[in-house]
MIMITI-324645 format. One record per atom (N, C-alpha, C, O): residue in three letters; atom name; x, y, z. Coordinates in nm, 2 decimals, always signed. Atoms other than C-alpha are relative to their C-alpha. Layout:
# MIMITI-324645
{r ALA | a CA | px X | py Y | pz Z}
...
# end
This chain:
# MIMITI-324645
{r UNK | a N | px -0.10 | py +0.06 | pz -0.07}
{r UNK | a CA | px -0.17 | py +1.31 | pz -0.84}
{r UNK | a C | px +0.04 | py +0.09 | pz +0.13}
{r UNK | a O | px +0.08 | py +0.04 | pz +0.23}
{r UNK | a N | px +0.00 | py -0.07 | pz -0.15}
{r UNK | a CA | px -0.16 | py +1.62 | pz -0.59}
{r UNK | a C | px -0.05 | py -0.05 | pz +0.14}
{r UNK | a O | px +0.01 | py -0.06 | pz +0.24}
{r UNK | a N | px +0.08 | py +0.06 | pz -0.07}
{r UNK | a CA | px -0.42 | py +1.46 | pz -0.40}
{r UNK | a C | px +0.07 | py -0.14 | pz +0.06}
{r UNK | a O | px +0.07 | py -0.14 | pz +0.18}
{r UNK | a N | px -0.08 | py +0.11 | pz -0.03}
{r UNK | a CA | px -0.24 | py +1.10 | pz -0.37}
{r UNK | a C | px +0.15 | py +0.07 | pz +0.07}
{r UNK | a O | px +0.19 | py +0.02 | pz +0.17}
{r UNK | a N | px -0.12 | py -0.05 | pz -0.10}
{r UNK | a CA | px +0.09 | py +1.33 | pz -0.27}
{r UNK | a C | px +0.01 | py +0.03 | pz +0.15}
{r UNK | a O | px +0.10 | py +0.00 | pz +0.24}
{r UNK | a N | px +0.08 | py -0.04 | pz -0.11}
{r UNK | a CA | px -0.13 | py +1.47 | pz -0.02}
{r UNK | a C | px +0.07 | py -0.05 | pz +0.11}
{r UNK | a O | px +0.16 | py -0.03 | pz +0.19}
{r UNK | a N | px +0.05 | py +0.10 | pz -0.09}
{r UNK | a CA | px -0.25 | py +1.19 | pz +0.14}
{r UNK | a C | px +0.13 | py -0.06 | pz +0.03}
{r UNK | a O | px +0.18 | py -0.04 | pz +0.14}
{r UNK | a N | px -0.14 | py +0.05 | pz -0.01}
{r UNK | a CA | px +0.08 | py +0.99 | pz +0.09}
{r UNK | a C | px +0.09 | py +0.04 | pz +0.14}
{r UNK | a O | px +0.13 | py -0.04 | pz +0.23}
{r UNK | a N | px -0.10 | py -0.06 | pz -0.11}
{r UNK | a CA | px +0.30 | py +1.26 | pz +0.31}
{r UNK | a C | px -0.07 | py -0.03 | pz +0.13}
{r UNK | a O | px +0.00 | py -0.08 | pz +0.22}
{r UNK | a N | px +0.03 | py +0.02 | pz -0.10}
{r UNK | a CA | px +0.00 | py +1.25 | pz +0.55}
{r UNK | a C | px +0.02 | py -0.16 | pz +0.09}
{r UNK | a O | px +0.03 | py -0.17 | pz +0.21}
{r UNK | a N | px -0.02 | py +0.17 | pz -0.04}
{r UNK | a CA | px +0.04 | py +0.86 | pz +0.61}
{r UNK | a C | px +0.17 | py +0.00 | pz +0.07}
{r UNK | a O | px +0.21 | py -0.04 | pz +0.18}
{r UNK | a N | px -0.10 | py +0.01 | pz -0.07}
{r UNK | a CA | px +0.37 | py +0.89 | pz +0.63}
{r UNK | a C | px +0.09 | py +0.02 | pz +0.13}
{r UNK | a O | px +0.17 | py -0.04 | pz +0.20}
{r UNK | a N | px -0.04 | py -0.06 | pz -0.15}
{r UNK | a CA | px +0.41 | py +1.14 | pz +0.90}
{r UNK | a C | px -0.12 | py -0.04 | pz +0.11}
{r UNK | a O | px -0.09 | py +0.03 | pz +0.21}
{r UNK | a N | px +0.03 | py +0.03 | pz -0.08}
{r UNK | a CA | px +0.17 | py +1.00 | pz +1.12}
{r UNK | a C | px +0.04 | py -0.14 | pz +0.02}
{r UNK | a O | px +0.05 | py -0.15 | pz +0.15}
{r UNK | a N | px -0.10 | py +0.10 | pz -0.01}
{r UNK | a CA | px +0.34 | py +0.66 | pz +1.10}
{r UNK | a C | px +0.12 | py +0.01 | pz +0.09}
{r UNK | a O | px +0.13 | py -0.05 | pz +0.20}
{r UNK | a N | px -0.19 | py -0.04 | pz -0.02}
{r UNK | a CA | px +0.73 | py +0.80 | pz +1.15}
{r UNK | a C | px -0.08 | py +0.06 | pz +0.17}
{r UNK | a O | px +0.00 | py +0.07 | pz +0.26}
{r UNK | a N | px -0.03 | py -0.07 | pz -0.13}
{r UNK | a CA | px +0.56 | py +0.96 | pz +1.48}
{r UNK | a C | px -0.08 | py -0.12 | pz +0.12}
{r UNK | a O | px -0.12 | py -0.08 | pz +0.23}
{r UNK | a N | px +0.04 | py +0.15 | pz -0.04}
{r UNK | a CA | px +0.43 | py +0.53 | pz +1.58}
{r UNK | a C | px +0.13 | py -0.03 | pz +0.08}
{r UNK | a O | px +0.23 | py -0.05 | pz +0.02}
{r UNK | a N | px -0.08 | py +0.16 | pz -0.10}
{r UNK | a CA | px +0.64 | py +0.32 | pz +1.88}
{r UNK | a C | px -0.04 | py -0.09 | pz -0.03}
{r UNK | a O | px -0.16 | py -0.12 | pz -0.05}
{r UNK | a N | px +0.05 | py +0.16 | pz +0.07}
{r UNK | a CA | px +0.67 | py -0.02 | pz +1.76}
{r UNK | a C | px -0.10 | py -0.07 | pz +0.09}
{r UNK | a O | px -0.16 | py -0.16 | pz +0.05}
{r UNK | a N | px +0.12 | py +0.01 | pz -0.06}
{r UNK | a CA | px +0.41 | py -0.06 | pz +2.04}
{r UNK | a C | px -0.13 | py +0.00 | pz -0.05}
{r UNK | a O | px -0.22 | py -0.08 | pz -0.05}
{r UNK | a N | px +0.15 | py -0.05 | pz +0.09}
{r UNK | a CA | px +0.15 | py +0.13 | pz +1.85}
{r UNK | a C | px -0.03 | py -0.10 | pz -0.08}
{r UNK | a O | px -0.15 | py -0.15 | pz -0.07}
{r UNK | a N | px +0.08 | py +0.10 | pz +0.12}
{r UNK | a CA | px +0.13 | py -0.11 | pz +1.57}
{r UNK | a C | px -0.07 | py -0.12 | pz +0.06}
{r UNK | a O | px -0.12 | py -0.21 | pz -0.01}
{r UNK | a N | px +0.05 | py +0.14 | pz -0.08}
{r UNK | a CA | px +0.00 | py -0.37 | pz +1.82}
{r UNK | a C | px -0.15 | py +0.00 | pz +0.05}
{r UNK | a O | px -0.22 | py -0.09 | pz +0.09}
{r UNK | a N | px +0.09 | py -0.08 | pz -0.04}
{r UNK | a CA | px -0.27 | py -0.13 | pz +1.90}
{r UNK | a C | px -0.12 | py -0.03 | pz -0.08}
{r UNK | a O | px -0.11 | py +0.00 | pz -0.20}
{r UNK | a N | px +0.14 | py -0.03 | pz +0.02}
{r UNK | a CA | px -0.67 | py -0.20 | pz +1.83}
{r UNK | a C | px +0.05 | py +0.15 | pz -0.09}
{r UNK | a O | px +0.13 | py +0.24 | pz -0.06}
{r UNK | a N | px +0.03 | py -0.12 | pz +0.09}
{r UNK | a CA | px -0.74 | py +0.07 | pz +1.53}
{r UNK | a C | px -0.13 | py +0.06 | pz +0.07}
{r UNK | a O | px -0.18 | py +0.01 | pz +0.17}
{r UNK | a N | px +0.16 | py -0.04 | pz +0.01}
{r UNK | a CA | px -1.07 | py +0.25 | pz +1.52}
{r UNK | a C | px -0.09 | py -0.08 | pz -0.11}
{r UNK | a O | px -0.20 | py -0.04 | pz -0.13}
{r UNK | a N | px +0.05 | py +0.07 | pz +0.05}
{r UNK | a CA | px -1.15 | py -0.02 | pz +1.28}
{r UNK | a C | px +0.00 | py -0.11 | pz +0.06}
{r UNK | a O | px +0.11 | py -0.17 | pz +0.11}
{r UNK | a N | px +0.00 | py +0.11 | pz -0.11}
{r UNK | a CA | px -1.30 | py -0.31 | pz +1.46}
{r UNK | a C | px +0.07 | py -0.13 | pz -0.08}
{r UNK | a O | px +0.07 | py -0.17 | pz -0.20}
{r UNK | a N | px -0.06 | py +0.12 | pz +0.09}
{r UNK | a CA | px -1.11 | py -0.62 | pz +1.42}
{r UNK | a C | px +0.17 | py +0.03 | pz -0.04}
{r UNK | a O | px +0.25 | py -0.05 | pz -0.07}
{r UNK | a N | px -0.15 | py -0.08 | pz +0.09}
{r UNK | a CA | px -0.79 | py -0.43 | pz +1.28}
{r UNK | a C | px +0.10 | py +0.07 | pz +0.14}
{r UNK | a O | px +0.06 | py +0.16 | pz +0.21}
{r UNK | a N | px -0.12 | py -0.06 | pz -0.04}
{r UNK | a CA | px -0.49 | py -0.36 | pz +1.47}
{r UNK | a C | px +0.06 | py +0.13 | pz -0.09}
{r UNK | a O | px +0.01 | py +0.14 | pz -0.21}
{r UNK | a N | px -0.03 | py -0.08 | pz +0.05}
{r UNK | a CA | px -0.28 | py -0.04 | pz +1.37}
{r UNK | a C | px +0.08 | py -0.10 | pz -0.10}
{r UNK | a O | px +0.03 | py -0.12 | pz -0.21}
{r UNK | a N | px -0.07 | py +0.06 | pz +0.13}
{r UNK | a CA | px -0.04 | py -0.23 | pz +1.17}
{r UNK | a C | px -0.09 | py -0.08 | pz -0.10}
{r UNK | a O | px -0.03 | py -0.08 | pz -0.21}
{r UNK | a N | px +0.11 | py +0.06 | pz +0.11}
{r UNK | a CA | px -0.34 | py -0.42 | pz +0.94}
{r UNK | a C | px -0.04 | py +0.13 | pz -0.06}
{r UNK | a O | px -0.04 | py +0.15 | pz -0.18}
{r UNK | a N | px +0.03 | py -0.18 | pz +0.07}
{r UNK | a CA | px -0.46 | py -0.02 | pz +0.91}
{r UNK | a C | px +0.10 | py +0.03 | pz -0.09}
{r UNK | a O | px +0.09 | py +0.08 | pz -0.21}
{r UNK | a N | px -0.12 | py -0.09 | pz +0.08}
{r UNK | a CA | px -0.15 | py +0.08 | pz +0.79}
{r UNK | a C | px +0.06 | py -0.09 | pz -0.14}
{r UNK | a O | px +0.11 | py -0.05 | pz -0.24}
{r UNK | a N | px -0.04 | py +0.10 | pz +0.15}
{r UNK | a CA | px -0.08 | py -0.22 | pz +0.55}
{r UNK | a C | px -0.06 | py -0.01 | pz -0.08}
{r UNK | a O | px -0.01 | py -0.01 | pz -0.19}
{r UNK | a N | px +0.11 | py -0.03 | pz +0.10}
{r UNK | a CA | px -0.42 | py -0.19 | pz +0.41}
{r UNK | a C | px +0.05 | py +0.14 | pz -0.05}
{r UNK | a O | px +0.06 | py +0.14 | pz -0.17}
{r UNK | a N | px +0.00 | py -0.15 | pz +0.06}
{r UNK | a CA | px -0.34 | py +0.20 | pz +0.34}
{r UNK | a C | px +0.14 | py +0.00 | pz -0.13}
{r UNK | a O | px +0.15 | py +0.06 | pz -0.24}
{r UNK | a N | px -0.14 | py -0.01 | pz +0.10}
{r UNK | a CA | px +0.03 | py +0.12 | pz +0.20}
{r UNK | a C | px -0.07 | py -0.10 | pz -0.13}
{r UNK | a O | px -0.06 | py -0.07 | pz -0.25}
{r UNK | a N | px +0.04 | py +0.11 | pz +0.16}
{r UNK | a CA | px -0.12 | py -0.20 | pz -0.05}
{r UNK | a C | px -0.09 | py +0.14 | pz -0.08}
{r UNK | a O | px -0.04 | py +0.18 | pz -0.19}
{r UNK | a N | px +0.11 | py -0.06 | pz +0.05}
{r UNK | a CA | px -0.41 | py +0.06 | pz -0.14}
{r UNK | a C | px +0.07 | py +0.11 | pz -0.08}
{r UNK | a O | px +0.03 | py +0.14 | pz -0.19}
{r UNK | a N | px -0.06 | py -0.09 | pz +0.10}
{r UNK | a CA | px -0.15 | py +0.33 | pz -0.26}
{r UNK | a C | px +0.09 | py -0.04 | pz -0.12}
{r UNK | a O | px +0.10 | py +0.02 | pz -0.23}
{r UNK | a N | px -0.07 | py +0.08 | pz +0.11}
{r UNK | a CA | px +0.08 | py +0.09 | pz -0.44}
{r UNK | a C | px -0.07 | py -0.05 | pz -0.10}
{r UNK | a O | px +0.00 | py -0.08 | pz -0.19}
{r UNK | a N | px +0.10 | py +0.01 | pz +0.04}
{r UNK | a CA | px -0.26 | py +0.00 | pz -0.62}
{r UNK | a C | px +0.01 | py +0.13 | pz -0.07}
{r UNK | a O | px +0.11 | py +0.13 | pz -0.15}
{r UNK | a N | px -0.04 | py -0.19 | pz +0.02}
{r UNK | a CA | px -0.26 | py +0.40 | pz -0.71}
{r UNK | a C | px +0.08 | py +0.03 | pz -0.13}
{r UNK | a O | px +0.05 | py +0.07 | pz -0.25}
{r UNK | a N | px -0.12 | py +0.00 | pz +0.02}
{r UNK | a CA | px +0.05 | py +0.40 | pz -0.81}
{r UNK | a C | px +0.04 | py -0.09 | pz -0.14}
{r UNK | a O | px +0.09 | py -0.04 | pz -0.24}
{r UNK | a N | px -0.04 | py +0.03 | pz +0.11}
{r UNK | a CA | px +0.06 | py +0.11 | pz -1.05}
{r UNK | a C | px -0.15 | py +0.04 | pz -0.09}
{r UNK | a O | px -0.14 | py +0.09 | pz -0.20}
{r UNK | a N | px +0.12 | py -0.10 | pz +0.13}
{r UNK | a CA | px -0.32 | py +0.23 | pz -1.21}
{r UNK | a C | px +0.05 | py +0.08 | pz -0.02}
{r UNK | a O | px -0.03 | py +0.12 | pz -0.10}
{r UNK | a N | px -0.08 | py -0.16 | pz +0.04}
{r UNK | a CA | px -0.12 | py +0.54 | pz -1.27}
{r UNK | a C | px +0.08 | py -0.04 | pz -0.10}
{r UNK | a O | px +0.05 | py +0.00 | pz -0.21}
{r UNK | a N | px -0.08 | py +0.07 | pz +0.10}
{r UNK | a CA | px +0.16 | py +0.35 | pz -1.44}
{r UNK | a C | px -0.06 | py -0.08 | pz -0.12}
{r UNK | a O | px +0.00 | py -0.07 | pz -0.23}
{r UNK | a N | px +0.05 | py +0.03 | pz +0.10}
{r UNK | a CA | px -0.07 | py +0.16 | pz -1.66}
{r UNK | a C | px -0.08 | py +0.07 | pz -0.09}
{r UNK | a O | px -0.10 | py +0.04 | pz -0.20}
{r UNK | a N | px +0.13 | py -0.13 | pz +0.11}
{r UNK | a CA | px -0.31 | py +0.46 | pz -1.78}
{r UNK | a C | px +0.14 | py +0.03 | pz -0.08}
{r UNK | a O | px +0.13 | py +0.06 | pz -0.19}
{r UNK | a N | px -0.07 | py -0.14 | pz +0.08}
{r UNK | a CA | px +0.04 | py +0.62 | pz -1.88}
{r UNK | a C | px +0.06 | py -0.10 | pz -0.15}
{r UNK | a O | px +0.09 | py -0.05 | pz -0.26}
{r UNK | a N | px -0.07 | py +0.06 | pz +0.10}
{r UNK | a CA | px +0.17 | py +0.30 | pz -2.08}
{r UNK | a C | px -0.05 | py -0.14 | pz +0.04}
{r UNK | a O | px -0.01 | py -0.20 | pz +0.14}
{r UNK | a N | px +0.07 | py +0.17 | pz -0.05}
{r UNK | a CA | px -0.06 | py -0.06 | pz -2.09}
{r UNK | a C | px +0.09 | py -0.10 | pz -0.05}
{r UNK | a O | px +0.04 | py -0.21 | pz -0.05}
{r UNK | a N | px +0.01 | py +0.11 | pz -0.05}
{r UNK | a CA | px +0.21 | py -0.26 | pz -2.16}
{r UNK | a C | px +0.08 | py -0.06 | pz +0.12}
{r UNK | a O | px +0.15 | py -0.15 | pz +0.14}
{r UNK | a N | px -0.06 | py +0.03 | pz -0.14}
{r UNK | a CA | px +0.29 | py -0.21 | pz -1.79}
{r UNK | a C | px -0.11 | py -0.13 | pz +0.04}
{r UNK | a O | px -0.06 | py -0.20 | pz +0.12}
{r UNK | a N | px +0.11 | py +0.05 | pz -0.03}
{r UNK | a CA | px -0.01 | py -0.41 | pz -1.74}
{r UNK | a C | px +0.02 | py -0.12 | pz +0.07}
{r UNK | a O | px -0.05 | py -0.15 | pz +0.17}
{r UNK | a N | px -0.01 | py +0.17 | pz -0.02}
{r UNK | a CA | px +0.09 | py -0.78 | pz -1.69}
{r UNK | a C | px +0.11 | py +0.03 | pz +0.11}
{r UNK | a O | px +0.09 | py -0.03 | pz +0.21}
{r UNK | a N | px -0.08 | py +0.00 | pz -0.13}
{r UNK | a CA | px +0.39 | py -0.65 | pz -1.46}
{r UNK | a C | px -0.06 | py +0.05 | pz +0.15}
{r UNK | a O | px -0.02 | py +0.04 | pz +0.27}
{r UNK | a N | px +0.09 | py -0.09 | pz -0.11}
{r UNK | a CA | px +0.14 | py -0.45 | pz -1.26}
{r UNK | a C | px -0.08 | py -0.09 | pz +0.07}
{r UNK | a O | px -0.09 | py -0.07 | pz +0.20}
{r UNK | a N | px +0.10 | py +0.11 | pz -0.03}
{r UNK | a CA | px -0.11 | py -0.75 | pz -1.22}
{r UNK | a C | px +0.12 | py -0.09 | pz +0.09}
{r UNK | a O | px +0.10 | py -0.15 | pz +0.20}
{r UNK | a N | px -0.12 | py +0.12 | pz +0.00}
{r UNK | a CA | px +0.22 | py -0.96 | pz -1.19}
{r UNK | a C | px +0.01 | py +0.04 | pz +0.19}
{r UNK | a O | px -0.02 | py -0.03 | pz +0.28}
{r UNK | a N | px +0.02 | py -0.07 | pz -0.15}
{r UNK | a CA | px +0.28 | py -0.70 | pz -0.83}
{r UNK | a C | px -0.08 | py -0.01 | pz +0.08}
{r UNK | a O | px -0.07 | py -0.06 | pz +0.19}
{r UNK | a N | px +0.09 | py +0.04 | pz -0.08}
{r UNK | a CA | px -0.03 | py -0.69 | pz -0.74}
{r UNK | a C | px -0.03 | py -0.13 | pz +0.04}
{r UNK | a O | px -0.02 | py -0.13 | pz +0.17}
{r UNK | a N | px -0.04 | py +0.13 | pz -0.08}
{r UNK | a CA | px -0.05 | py -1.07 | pz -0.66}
{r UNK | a C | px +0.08 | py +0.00 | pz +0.11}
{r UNK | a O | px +0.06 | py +0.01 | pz +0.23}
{r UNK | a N | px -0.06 | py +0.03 | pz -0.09}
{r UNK | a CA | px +0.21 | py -1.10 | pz -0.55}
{r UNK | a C | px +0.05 | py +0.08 | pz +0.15}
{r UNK | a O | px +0.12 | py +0.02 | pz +0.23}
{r UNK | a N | px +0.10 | py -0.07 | pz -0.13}
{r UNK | a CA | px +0.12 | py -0.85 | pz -0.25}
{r UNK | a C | px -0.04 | py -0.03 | pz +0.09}
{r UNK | a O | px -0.04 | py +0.00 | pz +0.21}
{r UNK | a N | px +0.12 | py +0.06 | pz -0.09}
{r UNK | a CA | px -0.14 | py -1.03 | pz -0.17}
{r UNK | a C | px -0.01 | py -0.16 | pz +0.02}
{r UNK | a O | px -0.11 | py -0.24 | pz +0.02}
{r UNK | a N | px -0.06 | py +0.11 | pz +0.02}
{r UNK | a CA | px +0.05 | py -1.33 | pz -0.15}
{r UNK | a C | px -0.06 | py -0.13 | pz -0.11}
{r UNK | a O | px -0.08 | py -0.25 | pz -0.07}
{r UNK | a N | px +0.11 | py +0.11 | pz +0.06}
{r UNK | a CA | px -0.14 | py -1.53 | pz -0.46}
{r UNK | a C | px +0.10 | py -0.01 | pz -0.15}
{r UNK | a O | px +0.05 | py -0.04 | pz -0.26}
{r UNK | a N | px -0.10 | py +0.02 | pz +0.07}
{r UNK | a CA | px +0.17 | py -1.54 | pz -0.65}
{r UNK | a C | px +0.15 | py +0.04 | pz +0.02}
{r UNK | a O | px +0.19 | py +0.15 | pz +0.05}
{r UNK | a N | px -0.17 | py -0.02 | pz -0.06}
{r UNK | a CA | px +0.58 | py -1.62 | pz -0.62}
{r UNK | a C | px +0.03 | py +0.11 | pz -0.05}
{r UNK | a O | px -0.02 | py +0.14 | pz -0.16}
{r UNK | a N | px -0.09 | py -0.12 | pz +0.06}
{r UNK | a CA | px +0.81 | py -1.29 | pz -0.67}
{r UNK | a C | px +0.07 | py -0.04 | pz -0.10}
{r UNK | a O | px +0.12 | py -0.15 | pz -0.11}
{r UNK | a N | px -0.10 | py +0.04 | pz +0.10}
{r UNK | a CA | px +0.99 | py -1.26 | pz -0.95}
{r UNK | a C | px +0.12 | py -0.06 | pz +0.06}
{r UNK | a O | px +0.15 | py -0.04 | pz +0.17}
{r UNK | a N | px -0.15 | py -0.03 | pz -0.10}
{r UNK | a CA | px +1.35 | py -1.39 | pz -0.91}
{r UNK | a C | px +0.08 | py +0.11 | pz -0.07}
{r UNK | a O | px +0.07 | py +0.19 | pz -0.16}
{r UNK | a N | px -0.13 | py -0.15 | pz +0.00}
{r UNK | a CA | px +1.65 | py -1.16 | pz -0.87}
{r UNK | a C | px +0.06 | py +0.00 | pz -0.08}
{r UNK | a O | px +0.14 | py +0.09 | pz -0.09}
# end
């Protein structure tokens, strides 16, 4: 988890130092604007995040899957 902390802080601070300009910005990934970079990186840790939560206790599992969808828009949010 050091490693994901890492990385984490790194994303963060280079983000927090982004003008809402930037995100409008061509990445170094063709096709990808900065904000699709950056969305892709946040889904990919929240991913992380809940595999982590289900290794520690599976019957996170169904709420985890339940998140993940709905993420990736392929299912409604819980309600409130």
């Amino acid at each position: 988890m050091d490693d994901f902390s890492t990385s984490w802080t790194a994303l963060r601070e280079a983000v927090a130092g982004l003008a809402d300009d930037d995100f409008a910005q061509p990445s170094g990934c063709t096709g990808w604007l900065v904000r699709d970079l950056v969305c892709h990186l946040v889904i990919d840790a929240q991913d992380v995040l809940l595999l982590g939560l289900i290794a520690i206790d599976p019957r996170h599992r169904a709420c985890g899957q339940h998140i993940q969808a709905s993420l990736r828009g392929r299912a409604p949010m819980l309600p409130r």
